[in-house]
C-alpha positions as CSV (number, residue, x, y, z in Angstrom):
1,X,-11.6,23.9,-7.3
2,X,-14.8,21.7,-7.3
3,X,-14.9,18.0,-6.7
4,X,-15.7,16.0,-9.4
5,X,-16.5,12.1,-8.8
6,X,-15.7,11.3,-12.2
7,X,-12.2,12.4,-12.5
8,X,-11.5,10.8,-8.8
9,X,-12.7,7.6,-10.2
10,X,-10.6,7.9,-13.6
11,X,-7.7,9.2,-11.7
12,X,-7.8,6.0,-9.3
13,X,-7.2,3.6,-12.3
14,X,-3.3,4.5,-11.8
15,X,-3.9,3.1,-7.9
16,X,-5.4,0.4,-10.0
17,X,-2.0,-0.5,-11.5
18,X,-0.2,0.0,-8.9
19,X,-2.2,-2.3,-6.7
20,X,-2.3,-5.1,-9.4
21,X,1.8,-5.1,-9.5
22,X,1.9,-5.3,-6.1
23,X,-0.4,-8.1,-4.8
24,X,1.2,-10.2,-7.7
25,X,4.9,-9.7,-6.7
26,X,3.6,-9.9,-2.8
27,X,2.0,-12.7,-3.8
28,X,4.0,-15.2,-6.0
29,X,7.9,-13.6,-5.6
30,X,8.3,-15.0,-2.6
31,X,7.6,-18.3,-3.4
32,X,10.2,-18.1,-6.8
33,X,12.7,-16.9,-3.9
34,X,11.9,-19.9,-2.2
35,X,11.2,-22.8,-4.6
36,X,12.8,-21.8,-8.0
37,X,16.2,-20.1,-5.8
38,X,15.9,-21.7,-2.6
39,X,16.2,-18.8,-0.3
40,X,16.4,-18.9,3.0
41,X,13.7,-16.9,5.1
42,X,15.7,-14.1,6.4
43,X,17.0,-13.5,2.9
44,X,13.5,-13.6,1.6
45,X,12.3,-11.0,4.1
46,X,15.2,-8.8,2.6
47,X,14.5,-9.2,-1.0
48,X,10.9,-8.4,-0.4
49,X,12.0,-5.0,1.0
50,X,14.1,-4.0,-1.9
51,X,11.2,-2.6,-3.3
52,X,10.3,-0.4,-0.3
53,X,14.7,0.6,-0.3
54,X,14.4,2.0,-3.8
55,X,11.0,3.9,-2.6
56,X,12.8,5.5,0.0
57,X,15.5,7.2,-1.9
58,X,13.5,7.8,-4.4
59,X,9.8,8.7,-3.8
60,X,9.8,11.3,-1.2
61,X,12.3,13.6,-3.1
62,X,10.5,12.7,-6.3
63,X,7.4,14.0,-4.7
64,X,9.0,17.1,-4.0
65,X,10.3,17.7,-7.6
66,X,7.0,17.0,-9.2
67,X,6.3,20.6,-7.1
68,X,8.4,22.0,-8.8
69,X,8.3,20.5,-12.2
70,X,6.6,22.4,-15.3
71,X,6.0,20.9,-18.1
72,X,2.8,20.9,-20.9
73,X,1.5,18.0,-19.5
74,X,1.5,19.5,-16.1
75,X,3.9,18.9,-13.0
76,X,2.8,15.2,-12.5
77,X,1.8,13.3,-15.1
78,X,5.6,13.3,-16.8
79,X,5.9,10.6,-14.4
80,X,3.6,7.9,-15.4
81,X,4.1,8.9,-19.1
82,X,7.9,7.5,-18.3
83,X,7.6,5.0,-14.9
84,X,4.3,2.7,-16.0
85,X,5.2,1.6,-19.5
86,X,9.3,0.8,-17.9
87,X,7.6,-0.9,-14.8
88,X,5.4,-2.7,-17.0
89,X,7.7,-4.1,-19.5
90,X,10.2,-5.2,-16.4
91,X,7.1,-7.0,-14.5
92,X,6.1,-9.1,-17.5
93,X,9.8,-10.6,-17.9
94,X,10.1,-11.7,-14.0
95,X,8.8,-14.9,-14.3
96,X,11.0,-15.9,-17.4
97,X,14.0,-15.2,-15.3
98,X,15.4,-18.5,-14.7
99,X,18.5,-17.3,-13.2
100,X,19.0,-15.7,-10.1
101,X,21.1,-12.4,-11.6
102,X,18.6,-12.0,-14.1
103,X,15.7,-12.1,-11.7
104,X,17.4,-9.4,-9.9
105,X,17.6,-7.5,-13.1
106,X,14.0,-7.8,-13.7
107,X,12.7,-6.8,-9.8
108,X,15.4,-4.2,-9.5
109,X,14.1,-2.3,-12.8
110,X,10.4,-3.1,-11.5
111,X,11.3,-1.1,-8.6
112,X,12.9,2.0,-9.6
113,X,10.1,2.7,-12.1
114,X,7.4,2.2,-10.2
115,X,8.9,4.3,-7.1
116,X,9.4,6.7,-9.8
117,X,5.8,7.2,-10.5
118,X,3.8,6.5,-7.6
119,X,4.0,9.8,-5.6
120,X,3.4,12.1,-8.0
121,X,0.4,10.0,-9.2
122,X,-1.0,9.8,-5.8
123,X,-0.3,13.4,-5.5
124,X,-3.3,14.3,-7.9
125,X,-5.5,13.5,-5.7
126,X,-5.1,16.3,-3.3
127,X,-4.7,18.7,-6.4
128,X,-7.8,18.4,-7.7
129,X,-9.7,17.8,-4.2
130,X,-10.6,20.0,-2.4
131,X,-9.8,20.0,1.7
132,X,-13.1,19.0,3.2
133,X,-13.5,15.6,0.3
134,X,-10.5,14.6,0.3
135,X,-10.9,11.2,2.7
136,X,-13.4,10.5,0.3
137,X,-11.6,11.3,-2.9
138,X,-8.9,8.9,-1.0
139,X,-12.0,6.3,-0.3
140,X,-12.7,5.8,-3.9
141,X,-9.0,6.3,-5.0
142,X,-8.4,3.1,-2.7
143,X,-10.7,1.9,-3.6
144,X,-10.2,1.0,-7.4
145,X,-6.4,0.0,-5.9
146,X,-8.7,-2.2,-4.0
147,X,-10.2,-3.5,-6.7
148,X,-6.8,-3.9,-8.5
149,X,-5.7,-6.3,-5.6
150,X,-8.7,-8.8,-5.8
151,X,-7.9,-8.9,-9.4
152,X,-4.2,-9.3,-8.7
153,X,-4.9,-12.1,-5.9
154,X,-8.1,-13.8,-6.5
155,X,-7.6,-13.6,-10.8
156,X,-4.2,-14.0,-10.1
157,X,-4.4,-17.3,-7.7
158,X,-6.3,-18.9,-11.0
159,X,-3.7,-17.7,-13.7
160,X,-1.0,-19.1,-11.7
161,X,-2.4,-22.5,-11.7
162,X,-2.4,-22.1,-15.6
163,X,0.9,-20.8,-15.8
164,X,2.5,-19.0,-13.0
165,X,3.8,-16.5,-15.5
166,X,0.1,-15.4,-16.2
167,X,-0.5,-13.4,-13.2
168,X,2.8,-11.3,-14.3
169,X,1.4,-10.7,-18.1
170,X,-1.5,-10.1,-16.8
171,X,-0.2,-7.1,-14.0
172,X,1.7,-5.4,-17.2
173,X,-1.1,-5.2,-19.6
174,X,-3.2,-3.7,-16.7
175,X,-1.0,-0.7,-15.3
176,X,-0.7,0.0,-18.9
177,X,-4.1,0.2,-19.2
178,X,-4.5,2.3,-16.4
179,X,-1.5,4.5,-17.2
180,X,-3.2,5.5,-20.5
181,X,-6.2,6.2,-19.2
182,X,-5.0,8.5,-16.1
183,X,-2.9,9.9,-19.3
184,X,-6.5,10.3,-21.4
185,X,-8.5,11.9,-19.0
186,X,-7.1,13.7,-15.9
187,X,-6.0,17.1,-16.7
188,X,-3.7,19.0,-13.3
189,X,-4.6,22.5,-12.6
190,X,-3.1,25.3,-13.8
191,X,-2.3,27.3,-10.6
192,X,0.3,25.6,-8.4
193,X,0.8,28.3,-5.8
194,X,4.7,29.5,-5.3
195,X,7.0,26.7,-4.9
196,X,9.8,28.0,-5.8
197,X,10.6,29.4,-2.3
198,X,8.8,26.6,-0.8
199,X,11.3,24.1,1.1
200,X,12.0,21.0,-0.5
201,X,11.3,17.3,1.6
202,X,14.6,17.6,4.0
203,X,13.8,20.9,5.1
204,X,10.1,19.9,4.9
205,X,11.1,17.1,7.6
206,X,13.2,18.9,9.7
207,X,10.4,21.3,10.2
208,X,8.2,18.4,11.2
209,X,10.6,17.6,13.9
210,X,11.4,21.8,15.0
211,X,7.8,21.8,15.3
212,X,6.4,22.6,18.6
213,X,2.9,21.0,18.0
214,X,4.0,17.5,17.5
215,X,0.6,16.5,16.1
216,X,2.6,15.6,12.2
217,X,5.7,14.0,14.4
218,X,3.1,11.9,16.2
219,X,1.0,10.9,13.0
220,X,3.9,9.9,10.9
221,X,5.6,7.5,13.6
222,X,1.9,6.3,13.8
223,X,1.9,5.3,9.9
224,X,5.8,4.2,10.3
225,X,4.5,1.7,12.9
226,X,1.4,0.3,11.7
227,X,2.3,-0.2,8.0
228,X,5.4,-2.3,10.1
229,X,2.9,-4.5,11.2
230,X,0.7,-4.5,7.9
231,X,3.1,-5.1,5.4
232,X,5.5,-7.8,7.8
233,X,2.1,-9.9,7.3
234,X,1.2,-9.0,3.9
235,X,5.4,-10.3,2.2
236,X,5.1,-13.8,3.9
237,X,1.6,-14.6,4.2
238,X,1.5,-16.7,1.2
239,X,4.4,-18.9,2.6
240,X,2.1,-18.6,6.4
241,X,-0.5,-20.2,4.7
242,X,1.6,-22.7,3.1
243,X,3.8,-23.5,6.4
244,X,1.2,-22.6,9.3
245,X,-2.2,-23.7,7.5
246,X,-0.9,-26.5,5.3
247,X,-2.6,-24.8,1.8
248,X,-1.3,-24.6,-1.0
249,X,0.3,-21.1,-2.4
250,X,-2.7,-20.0,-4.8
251,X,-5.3,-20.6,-1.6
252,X,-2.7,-18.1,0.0
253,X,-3.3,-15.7,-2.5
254,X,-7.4,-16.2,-2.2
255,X,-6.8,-15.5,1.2
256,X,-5.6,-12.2,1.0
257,X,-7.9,-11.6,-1.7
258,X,-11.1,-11.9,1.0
259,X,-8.9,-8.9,2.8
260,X,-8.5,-6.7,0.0
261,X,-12.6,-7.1,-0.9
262,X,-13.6,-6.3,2.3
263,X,-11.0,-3.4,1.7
264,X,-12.9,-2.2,-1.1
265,X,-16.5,-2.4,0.2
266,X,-15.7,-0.7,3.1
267,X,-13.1,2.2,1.2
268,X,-15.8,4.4,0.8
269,X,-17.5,3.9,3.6
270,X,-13.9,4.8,5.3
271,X,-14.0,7.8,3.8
272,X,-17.4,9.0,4.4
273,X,-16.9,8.1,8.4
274,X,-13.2,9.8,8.5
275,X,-15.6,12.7,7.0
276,X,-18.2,12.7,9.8
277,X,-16.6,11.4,12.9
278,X,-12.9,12.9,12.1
279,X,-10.1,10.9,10.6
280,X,-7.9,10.9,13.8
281,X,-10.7,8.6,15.7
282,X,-11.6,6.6,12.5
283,X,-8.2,5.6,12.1
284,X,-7.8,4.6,15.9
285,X,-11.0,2.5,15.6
286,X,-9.3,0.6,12.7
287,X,-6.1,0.4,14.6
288,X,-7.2,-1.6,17.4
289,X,-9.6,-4.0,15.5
290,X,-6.8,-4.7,13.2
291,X,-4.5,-5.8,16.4
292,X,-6.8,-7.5,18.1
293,X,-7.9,-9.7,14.7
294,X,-4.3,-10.3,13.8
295,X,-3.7,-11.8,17.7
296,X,-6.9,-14.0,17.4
297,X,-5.4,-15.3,14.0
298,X,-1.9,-16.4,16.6
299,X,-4.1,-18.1,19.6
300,X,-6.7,-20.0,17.8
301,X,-5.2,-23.6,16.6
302,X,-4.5,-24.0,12.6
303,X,-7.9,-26.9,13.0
304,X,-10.3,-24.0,13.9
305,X,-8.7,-21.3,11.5
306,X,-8.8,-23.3,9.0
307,X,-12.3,-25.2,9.2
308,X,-14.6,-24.7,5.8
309,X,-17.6,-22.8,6.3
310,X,-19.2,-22.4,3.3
311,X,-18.0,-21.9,-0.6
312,X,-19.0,-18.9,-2.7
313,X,-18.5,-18.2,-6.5
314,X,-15.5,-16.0,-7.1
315,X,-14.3,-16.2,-3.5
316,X,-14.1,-19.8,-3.6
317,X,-14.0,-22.0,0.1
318,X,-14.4,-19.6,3.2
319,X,-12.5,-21.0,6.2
320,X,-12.9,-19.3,9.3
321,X,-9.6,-17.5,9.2
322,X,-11.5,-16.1,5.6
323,X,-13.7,-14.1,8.6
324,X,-10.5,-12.7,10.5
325,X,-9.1,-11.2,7.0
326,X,-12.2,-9.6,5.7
327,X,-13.0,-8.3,9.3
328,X,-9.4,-7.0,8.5
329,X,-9.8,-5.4,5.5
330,X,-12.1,-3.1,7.2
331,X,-9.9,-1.8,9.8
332,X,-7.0,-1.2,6.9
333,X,-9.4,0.2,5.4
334,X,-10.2,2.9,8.0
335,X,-6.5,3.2,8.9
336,X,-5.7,3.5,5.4
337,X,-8.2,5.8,3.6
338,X,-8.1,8.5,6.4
339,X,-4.6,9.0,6.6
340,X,-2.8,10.3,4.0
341,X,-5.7,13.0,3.5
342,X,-4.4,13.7,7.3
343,X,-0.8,13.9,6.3
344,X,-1.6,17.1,3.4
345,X,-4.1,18.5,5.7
346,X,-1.1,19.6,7.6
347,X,0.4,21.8,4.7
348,X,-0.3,24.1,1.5
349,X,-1.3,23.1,-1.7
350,X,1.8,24.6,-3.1
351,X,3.7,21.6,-1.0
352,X,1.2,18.4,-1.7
353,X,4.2,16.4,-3.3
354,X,6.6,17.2,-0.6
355,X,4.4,15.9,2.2
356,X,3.0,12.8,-0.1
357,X,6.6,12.1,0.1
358,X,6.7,12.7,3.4
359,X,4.6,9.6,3.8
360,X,5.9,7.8,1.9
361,X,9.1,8.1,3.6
362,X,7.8,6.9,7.0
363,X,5.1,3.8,5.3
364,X,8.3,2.8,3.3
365,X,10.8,2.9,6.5
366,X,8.6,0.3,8.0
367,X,7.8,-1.5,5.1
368,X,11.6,-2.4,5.2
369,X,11.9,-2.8,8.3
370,X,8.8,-5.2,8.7
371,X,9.4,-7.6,6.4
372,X,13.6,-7.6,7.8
373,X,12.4,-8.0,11.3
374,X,9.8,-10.9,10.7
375,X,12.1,-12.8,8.3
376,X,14.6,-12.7,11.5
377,X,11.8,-13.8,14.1
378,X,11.0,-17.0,11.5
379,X,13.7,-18.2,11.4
380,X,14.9,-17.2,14.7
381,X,12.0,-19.3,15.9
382,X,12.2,-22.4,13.5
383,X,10.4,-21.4,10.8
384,X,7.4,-20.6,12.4
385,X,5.5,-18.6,10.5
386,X,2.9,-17.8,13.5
387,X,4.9,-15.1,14.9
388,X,4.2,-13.1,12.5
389,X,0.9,-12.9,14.0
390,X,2.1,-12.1,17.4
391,X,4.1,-9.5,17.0
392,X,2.0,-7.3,14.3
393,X,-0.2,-6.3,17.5
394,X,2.4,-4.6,19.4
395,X,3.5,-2.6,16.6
396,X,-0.1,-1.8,15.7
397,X,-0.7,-0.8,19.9
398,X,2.3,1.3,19.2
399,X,0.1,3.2,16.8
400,X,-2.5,3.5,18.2
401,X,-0.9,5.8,21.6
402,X,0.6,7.6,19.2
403,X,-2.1,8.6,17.5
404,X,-3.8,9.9,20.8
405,X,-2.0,12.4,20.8
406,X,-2.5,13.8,17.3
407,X,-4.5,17.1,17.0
408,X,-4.7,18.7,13.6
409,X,-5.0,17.2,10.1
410,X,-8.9,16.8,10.4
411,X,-10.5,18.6,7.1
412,X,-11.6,22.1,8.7
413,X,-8.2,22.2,10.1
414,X,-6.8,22.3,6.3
415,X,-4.7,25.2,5.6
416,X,-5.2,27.0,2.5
């Protein structure tokens, strides 16, 4: 198995539609809960972890069937071939929903395709890569997700103010788009190694948990914690920046879109260090510049964070809090990029689905429990919206100890 730039890149478009459907319900769901249905926070922060409940009874052991699956097309691409043209349809109708039961109709079909299709999709990528390239297979991977999320915030911010229905269209004709051409081009191998006796996720997990060496114990409570913190921020920042900083909801969205292009430029570069100075200290580097950013972004007053430095073309006025999130998007991206090649490092290529799933299960735990906890704390608190901001870092100090004490999942630890 040889690694081949091209088919990385081509096989990253289907991170691209993911990523595109994402940063527009992130961005612009929340505030239909809130201004078209006049949700409360709390119930906000629930609805915007649907998506992660239907991921976690569905991706992990999805993962693990698309190891077992055969099929002509191959073992993972069944998936997309069904879950992006469903997902895409259901995304495009959200914003016509005027009713609350119908709007529920719309999200909930959203969710259950798209958890249908991700895993196996993201799956690929350790298929066709080998051991020692895959944080950088994952670098350029993220990357065009990456690139999906500018598109889906920054083009996004500038269809809704045409017709906040736009972004949606938009986000289905694009995960079509990428759906055809992972669909075109990528072809799986044709050796799978024996997975018929292999154990399936359950087993898969309660062999992470027997396990003496608790280096895979240790690094995905490490994801379940820091994704708490990541994602808690990422479902109500667009109603922070609307409540905390006084802008309006599409500056919200430009906001995050500084984030995810500082994300991108530095995705490769993510990869290349997790390469050269291991992935276990990469992703502790990125840990602790993340928490210490996202506490700067609680003390400093709303006057200073949001004081206008300069204007760009594309990215439009940079405040100083502009500095804070692209500063961010660098330590994501060294968190991000580096783990999940640590996470199948610690198994066989015969079981890559099963332990993609396997992340998935812990990044999705938190990503329901984030958003649940945070909703709670805002409206605990008032409806401030700054908490958020203070309680990310302890989650993401959590983390970081547990990731001291990982020891495999670097690259020349890979198992065959």
């Amino acid at each position: 198995m040889k690694f081949n730039y091209g088919k990385i890149f081509l096989l990253g478009f289907g991170f691209f539609g993911v990523s595109i459907i994402w940063g527009v319900y992130n961005a612009f769901v929340p505030v239909f809960l809130a201004d078209k249905f006049h949700l409360a926070p709390a119930w906000i922060g629930f609805f915007m972890t649907l998506d992660n409940i239907a991921a976690l009874f569905i991706q992990p052991p999805v993962g693990a069937w698309s190891d077992r699956l055969r099929t002509p097309l191959g073992r993972r691409l069944p998936f997309v071939l069904i879950g992006a043209p469903v997902g895409a349809v259901a995304f495009g109708l959200i914003p016509l929903a005027m009713a609350l039961p119908l709007f529920v109709a719309c999200t909930s079909t959203l969710l259950l395709s798209m958890a249908f299709w991700r895993t196996p999709v993201v799956a690929l990528m350790p298929d066709i890569t080998p051991s020692q390239y895959r944080s950088q297979a994952n670098g350029i991977i993220n990357f065009m997700g990456g690139v999906g999320s500018i598109l889906s915030f920054i083009g996004g911010a500038a269809l809704y103010k045409m017709n906040p229905a736009f972004p949606f269209w938009m986000g289905s004709g694009m995960v079509i788009l990428a759906a055809i051409l992972v669909l075109a081009f990528i072809r799986e191998p044709k050796e799978y190694g024996d997975t018929e006796k292999q154990p399936g996720m359950l087993a898969s997990l309660a062999e992470v948990l027997k396990d003496k060496d608790k280096s895979a114990l240790r690094l995905l409570l490490a994801i379940f914690f820091w994704f708490i913190g990541y994602t808690a921020i990422e479902a109500f920042f667009t109603l922070y920046a609307k409540n905390q900083l006084g802008m309006n909801e599409a500056d919200g969205s430009r906001l995050l879109g500084h984030l995810s292009l500082f994300f991108v430029l530095f995705a490769l570069v993510a990869g290349a260090v997790g390469a050269k100075f291991g992935r276990r200290r990469t992703i502790m580097t990125g840990v602790l510049l993340l928490a210490v950013l996202i506490a700067c972004m609680y003390f400093l007053p709303v006057a200073t964070l949001t004081t206008v430095l300069t204007k760009l073309p594309v990215l439009g006025t940079i405040p100083v809090i502009s500095l804070f999130l692209m500063a961010a998007g660098i330590g994501w991206a060294f968190i991000n990029i580096n783990s999940l090649p640590m996470v199948v490092d610690m198994t066989t290529s015969a079981r890559l689905g099963t332990y993609t799933g396997l992340y998935y299960l812990f990044s999705t735990l938190s990503a329901i429990v984030g958003p649940n906890v945070n909703g709670w704390v805002i409206q605990l608190t008032g409806n401030n919206y700054n908490t958020i901001m203070l309680i990310a870092p302890v989650f993401m100090l959590v983390a970081f100890v547990l990731m001291a004490g990982v020891r495999r999942g670097e690259a020349s630890q890979a198992l065959a």
